[in-house]
C-alpha positions as CSV (number, residue, x, y, z in Angstrom):
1,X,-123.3,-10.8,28.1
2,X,-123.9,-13.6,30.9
3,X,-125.2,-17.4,30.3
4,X,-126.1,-20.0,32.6
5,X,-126.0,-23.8,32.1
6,X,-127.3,-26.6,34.1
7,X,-125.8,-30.3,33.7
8,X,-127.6,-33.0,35.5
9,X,-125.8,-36.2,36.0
10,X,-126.9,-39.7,37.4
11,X,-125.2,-38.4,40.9
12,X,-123.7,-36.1,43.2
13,X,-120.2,-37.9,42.2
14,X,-120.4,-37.6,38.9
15,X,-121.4,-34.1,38.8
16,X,-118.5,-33.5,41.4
17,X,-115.6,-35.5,39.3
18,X,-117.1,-34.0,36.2
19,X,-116.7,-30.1,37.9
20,X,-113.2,-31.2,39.0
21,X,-112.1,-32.4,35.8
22,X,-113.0,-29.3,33.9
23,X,-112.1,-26.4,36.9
24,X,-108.3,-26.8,36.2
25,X,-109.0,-25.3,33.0
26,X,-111.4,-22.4,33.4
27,X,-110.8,-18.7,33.4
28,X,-111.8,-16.4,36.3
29,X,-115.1,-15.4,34.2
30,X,-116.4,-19.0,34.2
31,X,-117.9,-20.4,37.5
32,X,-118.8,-24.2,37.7
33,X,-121.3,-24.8,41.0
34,X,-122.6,-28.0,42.4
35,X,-125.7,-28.3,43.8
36,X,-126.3,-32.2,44.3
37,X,-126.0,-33.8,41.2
38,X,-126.8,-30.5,38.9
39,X,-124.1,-28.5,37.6
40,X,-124.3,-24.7,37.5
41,X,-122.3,-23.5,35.2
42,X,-121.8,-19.4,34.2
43,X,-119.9,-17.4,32.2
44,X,-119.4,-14.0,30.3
45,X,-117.7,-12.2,28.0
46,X,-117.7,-8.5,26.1
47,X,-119.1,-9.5,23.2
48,X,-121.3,-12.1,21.5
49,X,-118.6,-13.7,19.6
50,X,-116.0,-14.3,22.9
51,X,-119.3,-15.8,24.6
52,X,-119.7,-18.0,22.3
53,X,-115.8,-19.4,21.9
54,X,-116.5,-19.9,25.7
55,X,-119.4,-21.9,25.1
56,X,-118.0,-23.9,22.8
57,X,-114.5,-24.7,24.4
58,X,-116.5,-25.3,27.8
59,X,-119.1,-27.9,26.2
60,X,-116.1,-29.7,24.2
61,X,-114.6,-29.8,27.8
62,X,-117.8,-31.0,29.4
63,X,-117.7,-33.4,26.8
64,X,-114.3,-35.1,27.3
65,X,-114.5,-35.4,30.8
66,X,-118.1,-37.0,30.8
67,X,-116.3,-39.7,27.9
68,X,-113.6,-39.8,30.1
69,X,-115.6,-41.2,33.4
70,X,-117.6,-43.2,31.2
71,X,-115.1,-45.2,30.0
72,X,-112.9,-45.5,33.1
73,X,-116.4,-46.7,35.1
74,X,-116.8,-49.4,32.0
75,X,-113.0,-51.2,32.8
């Protein structure tokens, strides 16, 4: 089982710091791609149930780094 996710961000920066920030911590079967200021983002897994623990540690991840820039831009 496959899925693909697109992210689009204000910017070709922010999708690049964004894809930086969370590529440290993926496993070879997730691939993050930037095309301009759209994320491509794909992953797999055997089963239904590993998918989805991908999906949701990935989007958690997604999550903290988009917080993160937000605040550091704000100060």
């Amino acid at each position: 089982m496959t899925v693909t996710a697109r992210r689009e961000y204000p910017d070709a920066t922010t999708a690049e710091q964004v894809a930086r920030a969370i590529g440290a911590d993926n496993p070879p079967y997730v691939r993050v791609e930037r095309n301009g200021s759209t994320l491509v983002l794909r992953w797999s897994g055997p089963t239904a149930a590993s998918v989805r623990a991908t999906s949701e540690d990935l989007f958690a991840g997604l999550r903290a780094a988009e917080l993160t820039l937000r605040s550091a831009r704000r100060h």
